[in-house]
C-alpha positions in Angstrom: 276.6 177.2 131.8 279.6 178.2 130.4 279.8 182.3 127.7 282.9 181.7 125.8 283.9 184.6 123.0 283.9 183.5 119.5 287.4 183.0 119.4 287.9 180.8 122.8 285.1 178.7 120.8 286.7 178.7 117.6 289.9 177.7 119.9 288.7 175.1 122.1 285.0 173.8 120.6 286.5 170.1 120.9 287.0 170.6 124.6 283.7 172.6 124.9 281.7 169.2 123.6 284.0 167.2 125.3 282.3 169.0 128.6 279.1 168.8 127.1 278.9 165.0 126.0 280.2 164.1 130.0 277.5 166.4 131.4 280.0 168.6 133.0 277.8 171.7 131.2 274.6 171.6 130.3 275.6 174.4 127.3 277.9 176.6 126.0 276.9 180.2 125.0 279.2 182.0 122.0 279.2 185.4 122.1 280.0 188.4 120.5 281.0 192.1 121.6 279.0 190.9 124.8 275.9 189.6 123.5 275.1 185.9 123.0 274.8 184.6 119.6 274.7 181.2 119.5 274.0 178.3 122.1 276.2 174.9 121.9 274.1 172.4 123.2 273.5 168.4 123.7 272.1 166.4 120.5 268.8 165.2 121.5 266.7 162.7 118.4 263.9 164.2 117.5 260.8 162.1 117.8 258.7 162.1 114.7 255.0 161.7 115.0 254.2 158.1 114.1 251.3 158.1 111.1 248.6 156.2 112.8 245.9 158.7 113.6 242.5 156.3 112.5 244.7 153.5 114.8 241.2 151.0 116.0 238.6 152.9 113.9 239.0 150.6 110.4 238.0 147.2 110.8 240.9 144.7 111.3 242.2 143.2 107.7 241.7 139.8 106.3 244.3 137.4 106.8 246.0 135.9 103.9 244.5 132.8 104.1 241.0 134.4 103.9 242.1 136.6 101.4 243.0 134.0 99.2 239.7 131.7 99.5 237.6 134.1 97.9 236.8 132.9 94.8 237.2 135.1 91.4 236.7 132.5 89.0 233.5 133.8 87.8 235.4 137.3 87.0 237.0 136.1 84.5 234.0 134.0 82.6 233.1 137.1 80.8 229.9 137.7 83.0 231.9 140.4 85.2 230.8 137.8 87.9 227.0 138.6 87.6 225.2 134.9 88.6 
């Protein structure tokens, strides 16, 4: 870990990532009159919480093929498919 003032950041930022990215630092901290204000650090992703939480407590789906064998026909007689 690397303090830098504001201006040696300002100055040199490309060089300060550039020892970042390769691992040389693990961050940089900017500050000012003596006291840190800011901390230049690696880019990590940020892992989203996948939208799954009833995952295995619905019951599985049809497949198409048995979706599509059902038959509708009497639906559209005009007895709202009452036998």
């Amino acid at each position: 870990m690397i303090a830098v003032s504001m201006f040696e950041a300002k100055t040199n930022l490309s060089k300060y990532v550039s020892a970042i990215v390769n691992q040389q630092e693990p961050y940089v901290v900017i500050v000012r009159n003596g006291k840190p204000v800011a901390k230049l650090v690696p880019y990590a992703e940020e892992k989203t919480a996948r939208i799954g939480i009833a995952k295995g407590q619905l019951p599985p789906m049809p497949s198409l093929e048995d979706f599509n064998s059902i038959d509708v026909t009497d639906s559209f007689a005009g007895n709202g498919g009452i036998e």
